[in-house]
N, C-alpha and C positions, 0 to 999 in steps of 0.2 A: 663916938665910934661904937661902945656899947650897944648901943639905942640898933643902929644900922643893923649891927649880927644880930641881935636880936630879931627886927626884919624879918631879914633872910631866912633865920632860924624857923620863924614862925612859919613864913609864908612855905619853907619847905616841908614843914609841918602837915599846912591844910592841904597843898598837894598832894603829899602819901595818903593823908586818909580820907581825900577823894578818891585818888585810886583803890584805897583797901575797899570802898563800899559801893564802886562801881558793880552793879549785876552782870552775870556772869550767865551765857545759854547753859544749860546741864545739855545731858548726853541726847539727841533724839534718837537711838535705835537703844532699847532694853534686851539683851538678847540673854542674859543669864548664863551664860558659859562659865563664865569662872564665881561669881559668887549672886548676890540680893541685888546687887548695885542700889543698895543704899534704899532699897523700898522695905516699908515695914508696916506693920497692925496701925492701921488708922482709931478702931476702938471695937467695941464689942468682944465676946470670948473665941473670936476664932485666931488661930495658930499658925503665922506667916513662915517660911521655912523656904531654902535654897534644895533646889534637888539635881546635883550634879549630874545623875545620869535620866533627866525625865527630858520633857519636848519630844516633839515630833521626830527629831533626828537622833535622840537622844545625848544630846550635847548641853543640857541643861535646862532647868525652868526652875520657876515660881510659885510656892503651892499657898495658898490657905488653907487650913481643913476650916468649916463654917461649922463646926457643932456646936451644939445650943443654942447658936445665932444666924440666924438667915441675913443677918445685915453684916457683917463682920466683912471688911474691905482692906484692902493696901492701898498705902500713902507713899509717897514723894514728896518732899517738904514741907517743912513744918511751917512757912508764912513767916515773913519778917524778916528772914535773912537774907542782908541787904546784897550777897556777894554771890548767889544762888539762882537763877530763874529756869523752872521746870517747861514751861513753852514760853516764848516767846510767841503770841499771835502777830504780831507783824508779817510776820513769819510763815506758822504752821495753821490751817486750818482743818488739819481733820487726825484723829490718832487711831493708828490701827491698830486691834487689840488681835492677837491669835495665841486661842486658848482651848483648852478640853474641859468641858464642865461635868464632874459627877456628881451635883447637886440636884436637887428640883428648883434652882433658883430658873429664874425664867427670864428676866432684866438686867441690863447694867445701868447705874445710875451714878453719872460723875457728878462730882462737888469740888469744893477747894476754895480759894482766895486769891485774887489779881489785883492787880494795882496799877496806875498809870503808869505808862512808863518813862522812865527817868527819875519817877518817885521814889521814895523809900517806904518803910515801915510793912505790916502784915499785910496791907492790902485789906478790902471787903469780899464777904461772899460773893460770887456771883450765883447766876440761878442755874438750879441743879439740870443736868440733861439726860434726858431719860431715852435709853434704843428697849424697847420692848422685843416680846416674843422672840429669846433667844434659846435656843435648843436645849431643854434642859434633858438630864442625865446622857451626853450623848459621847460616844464612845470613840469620836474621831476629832481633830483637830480644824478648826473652822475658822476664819479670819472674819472678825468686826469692825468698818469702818465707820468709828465716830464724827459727825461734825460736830465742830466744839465754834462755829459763826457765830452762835450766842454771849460770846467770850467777847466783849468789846475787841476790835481788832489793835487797838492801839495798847493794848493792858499786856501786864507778865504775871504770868503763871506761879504763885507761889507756893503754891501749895495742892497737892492734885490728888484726892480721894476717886478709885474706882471701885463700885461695890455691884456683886452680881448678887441680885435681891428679886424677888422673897419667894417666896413659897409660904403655905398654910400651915404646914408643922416645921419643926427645927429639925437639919439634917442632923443620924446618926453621925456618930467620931470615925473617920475616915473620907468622911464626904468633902471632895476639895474642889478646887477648878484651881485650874493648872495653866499658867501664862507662861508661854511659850516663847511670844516676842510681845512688846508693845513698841509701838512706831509712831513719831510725830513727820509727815508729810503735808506738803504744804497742797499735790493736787490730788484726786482719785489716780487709779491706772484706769487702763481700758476698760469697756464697758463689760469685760468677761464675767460669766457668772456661773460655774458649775456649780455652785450648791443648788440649784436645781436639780440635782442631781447629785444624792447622798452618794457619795465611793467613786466618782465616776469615772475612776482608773481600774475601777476591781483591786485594786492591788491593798487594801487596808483587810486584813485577815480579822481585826475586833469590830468592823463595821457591815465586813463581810455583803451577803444581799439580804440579810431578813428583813432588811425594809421593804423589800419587794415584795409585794402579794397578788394576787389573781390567780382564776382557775388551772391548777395543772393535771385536769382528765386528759388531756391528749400527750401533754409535751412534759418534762422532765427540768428544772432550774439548778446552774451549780455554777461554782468558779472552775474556773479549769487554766490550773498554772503549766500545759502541755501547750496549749494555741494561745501564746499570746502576740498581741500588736510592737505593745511596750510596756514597761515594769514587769510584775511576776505573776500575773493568772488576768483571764478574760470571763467576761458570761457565757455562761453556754447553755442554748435552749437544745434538748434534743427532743426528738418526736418520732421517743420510743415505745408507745403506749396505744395509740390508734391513728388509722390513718385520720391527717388531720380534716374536718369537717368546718372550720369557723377563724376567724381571725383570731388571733392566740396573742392576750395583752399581757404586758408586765407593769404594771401598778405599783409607782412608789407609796407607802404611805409616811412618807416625810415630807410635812409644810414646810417651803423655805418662803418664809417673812422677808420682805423687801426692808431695806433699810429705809429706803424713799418710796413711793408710791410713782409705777410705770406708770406713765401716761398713756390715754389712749392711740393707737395710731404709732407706737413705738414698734422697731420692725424687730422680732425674735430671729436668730438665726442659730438652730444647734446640727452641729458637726457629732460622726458617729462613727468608726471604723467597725464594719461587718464580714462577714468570712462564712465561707457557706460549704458542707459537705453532701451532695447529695449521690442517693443512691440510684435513683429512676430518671434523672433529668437534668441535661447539662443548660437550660434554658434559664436566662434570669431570675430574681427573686424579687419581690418590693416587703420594705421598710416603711412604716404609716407612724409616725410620732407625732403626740396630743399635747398641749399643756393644759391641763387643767388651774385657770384660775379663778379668784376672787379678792373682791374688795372688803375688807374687813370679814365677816361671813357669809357676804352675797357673791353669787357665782357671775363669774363674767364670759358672757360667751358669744359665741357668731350671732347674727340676725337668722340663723336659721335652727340655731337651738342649741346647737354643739359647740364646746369648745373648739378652740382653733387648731387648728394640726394640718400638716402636710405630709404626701408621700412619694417616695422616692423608689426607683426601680435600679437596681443593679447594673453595672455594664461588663463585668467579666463572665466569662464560664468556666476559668480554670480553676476557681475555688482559691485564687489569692485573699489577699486581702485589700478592702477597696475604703474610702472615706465617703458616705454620704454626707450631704446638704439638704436640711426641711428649713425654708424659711416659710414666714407667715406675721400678719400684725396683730396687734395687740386689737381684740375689737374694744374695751374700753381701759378706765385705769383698772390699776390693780395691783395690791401690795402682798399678795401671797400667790405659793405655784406649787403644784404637783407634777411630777415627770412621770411622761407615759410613752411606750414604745413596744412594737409587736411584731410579728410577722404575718403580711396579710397573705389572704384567702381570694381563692377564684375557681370554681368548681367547674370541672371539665378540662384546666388549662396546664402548663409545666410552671405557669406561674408560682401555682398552690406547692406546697410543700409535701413529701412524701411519709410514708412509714421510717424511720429511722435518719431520714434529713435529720443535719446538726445545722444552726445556727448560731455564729458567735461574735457577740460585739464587746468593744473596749474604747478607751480612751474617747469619751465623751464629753462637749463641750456647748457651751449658750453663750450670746452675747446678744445684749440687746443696744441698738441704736436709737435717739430718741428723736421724732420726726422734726424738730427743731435744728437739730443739727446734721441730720443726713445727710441733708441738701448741698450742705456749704462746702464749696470746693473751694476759696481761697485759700485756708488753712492747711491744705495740703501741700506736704513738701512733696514734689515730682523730684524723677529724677535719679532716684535709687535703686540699686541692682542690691540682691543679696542672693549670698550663692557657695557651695552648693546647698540644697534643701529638700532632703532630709541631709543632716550632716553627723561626721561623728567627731570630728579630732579640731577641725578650723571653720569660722561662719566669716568669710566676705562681704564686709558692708561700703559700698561707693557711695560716699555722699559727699555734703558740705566742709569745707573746713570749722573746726570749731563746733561741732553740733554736738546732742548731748544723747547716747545711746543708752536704754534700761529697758530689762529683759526681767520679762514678767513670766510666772509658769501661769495656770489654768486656771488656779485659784485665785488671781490678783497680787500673790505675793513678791515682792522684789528681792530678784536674784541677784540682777548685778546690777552697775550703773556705772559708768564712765563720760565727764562731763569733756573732754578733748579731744572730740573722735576727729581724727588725720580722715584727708579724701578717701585713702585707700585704708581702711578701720579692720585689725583683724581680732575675733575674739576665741579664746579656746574654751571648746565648747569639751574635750576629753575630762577636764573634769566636772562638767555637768550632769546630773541624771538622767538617763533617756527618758525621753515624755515629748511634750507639745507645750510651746513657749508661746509668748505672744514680743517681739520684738518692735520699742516705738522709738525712734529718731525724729529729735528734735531741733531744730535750725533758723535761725530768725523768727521765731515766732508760729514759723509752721512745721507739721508736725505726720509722720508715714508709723505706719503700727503695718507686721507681716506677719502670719504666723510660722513658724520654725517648731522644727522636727529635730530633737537630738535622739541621734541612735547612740 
């Protein structure tokens, strides 16, 4: 009878401490609000610290200072602990990182240790993944999406080094980057891409427009937090200086580096809200915007010499406010862009702009399609009304039962997400920020993206 409890005893034994060392997913969203969650100094002399009132929203972030060390990085576990897994690749394939860097670091380069899964123990390295050409010293908040595919799909994450490296000299003490959020998602969002376009709400006062350069002998550049679309200040060209004589450019000089490299034949499409004061002429205006790209340092451009750009002519005369569309394709690949946009010239015409015309645009957006999938209409969920738009207080969505709704702003970042959207789906939009969303509903397999307007 002894022998038998014994057994039991055991066999209840090896049960619990299967269970105790079964792995465990950690958190996928890092959002810092209330403290490190548990991220700390991987190695080198830099200084991991919780900063309760930093981030974008100021509700929290993640700081290193990197002084004396250009490699100094945060970690997420330590390997080997059996009860612990920081991603699950089954899972996740890509981690979004959104941070403000005031290093001259220029790379992020992850490392760590996985392990099969179901296995135990530290796991092995895997190989490090490197996103190059990331914005260094820059004064705004920018989202990075990593693919971590090189991560055996079937391995668990035990351990996860991210270091934003190097630079030539070691940052002064104060020099940090600042994580904001990191996020493990398993797909991209939509193809949206304003960092094409440094600020492209106007509304960042530390990012302001000094990126912008080009000649201002005729016309005048500022923010102007009196005319805006939405948020708190718009661009405003005035042309208070001479009557205008030439097309009048705004020149970013901020490369935004592709994470992937656009294919050729990928179709660009950026959206612009513009507003026009004139003093001599109620007669429309045109809008001409360029993207200047290249592949690594080689310029990519039409068969006829120029980059690619379209333009667009106005349709009000009351001096509202109106949203253009420039689309155009990509003439080849290309993994870097410059954003360019003006107001054109036509001598003799009311087209042209006058002595003291204002023009003002805001809320600025790109998305590129890639010609692979343009085409494919299976994937499309039909069928959906959403309404009203622009909205302020409730967004009406008629769809599927059971489908899965997630509401992206401009930048890629996910705002909300509700995986049980009812046929008749209501979302309150009263406490959203006013801006430009991008809304995708998902449903058997296929799949409706609109864009939404919270006032």
């Amino acid at each position: 009878m002894e022998k038998k409890y014994f057994k039991i005893l055991l066999m209840v034994v090896v049960l619990f401490t299967t269970i105790t060392i079964s792995a465990q997913q950690g958190p996928t969203l890092y959002n810092f609000t209330a403290d490190a969650q548990n991220w700390l100094k991987g190695y080198g002399n830099g200084t991991v610290a919780h900063d309760p009132s930093g981030g974008a929203a100021g509700d929290g972030a993640l700081t290193i200072d990197r002084a004396a060390n250009n490699n100094a990085n945060i970690r997420r576990g330590q390997g080997g602990d059996d009860a612990f897994i920081v991603i699950d690749r089954a899972v996740y394939n890509y981690i979004k990182i959104t941070y403000k860097n005031e290093t001259a670091g220029n790379s992020f380069r992850l490392a760590g240790l996985s392990r099969a899964a179901g296995t135990t123990g530290a796991g092995a390295s895997f190989a490090n993944i490197t996103v190059a050409n990331i914005v260094p010293l820059s004064g705004n908040y920018v989202s990075t999406y990593v693919d971590i595919s090189t991560i055996p799909a079937g391995h668990e994450v035990t351990r996860l080094d991210i270091l934003l490296r190097a630079n030539a000299a070691d940052d002064p003490t104060g020099s940090k980057v600042i994580y904001d959020e990191i996020e493990f998602i398993e797909t991209l969002p939509p193809a949206t891409n304003s960092e094409f376009i440094k600020n492209p709400s106007f509304d960042d006062v530390v990012g302001g427009i000094s990126h912008i350069t080009g000649s201002t002998i005729e016309f005048s550049r500022s923010l102007d937090a009196s005319v805006i679309k939405d948020g708190s200040s718009s661009f405003k060209m005035a042309f208070d200086k001479v009557q205008p004589t030439k097309i009048n450019w705004n020149f970013t000089n901020y490369t935004h580096s592709q994470t992937a490299t656009v294919v050729e034949n990928s179709t660009i499409e950026v959206k612009m809200w513009v507003k026009t004061n004139r003093t001599g002429a109620t007669a429309p205006f045109r809008i001409v915007q360029r993207t200047k790209m290249l592949l690594d340092a080689a310029d990519v451009r039409n068969a006829d010499g120029d980059f690619p750009s379209d333009m667009q002519t106005s349709t009000n005369t009351s001096g509202d406010w109106e949203e253009l569309t420039f689309t155009y394709t990509a003439p080849g690949d290309f993994n870097k862009a410059l954003f360019w946009f003006g107001v054109d010239f036509e001598a003799g015409t009311d087209i042209n702009m006058n002595l003291n015309d204002v023009v003002w645009f805001d809320q600025m957006s790109v998305t590129i399609t890639d010609p692979s999938t343009a085409s494919v209409n299976t994937n499309v969920l039909e069928g959906v009304s959403v309404y009203p738009n622009p909205v302020s207080e409730s967004l009406n969505i008629n769809t599927l039962e059971g489908g899965k709704i997630t509401l992206y702003n401009i930048l890629g970042a996910k705002i909300l997400s509700e995986t049980t959207a009812k046929k008749n789906h209501t979302i309150n939009t009263s406490v959203i920020e006013s801006g430009i969303y991008l809304l995708n509903v998902v449903s058997d397999g296929k799949s409706f993206t609109q864009k939404i307007i919270v006032k």
